[in-house]
C-alpha positions, 0 to 999 in steps of 0.5 A: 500500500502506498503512502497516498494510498493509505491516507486516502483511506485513513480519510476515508471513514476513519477520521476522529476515531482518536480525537483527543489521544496523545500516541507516541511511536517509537523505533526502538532499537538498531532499526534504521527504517522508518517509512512504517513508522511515518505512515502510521503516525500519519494515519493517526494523526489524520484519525485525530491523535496528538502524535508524537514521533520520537525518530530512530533508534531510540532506548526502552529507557528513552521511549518510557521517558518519553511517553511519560514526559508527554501524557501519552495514552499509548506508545507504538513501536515500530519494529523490523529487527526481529528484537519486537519480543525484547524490546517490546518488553523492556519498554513495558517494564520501563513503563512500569517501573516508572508507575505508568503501567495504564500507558498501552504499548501496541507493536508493528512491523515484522512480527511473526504470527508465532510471536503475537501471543507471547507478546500479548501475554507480557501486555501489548495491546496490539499486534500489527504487520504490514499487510493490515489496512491502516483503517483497521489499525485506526480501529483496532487502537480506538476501540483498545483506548475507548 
């Protein structure tokens, strides 16, 4: 899906799901690609976030920081190293280590349909690859943040 694709679909039919949501996305990590990234924040943006986009390559430790420094209602990480199962709970434990366990953590990027369960059970909320329509996405992280 393209990037022009991919907004006109974000425009149409799911605008303002999530107004009023602050959403920071993240590439933690050694991964230096972030177009995954850039299209979703977009595509919330365009549903009616607040997004914050921290750039590559950035620490558990930092996205934590981060997302309690912004009052964020929910961090996505962008993954395509293959570490999401690591990294992904790091971050959590960061979170929750700071007493902002509510902040949801959702996961994109190269996940292998093997890893999705285990990513739940440590508490992401959702699990995103790339051939779901971010109109989907869109829904999935309104209905998850209500």
């Amino acid at each position: 899906m393209t990037s022009a694709t991919s907004s006109a679909a974000v425009r149409s039919g799911t605008a303002a799901t999530l107004r009023g949501r602050r959403i920071l996305i993240a590439k933690p990590g050694l991964d230096g690609h972030d177009i995954g990234a850039k299209i979703i924040a977009l595509a919330l943006r365009n549903a009616g976030a607040e997004v914050i986009y921290t750039g590559l390559r950035k620490s558990p430790e930092q996205i934590a920081r981060v997302a309690i420094d912004e009052g964020v209602d929910a961090v996505g990480l962008s993954i395509l190293s293959g570490s999401h199962r690591e990294l992904a709970q790091q971050v959590i434990e960061r979170l929750s280590e700071a007493g902002a366990a509510d902040i949801k953590v959702f996961v994109g990027g190269t996940i292998p349909l093997d890893d999705r369960e285990p990513l739940q059970r440590i508490g992401v909320q959702g699990v995103f690859d790339s051939d779901m329509p971010l109109p989907e996405v869109v829904a999935a992280l309104a209905r998850t943040l209500g």
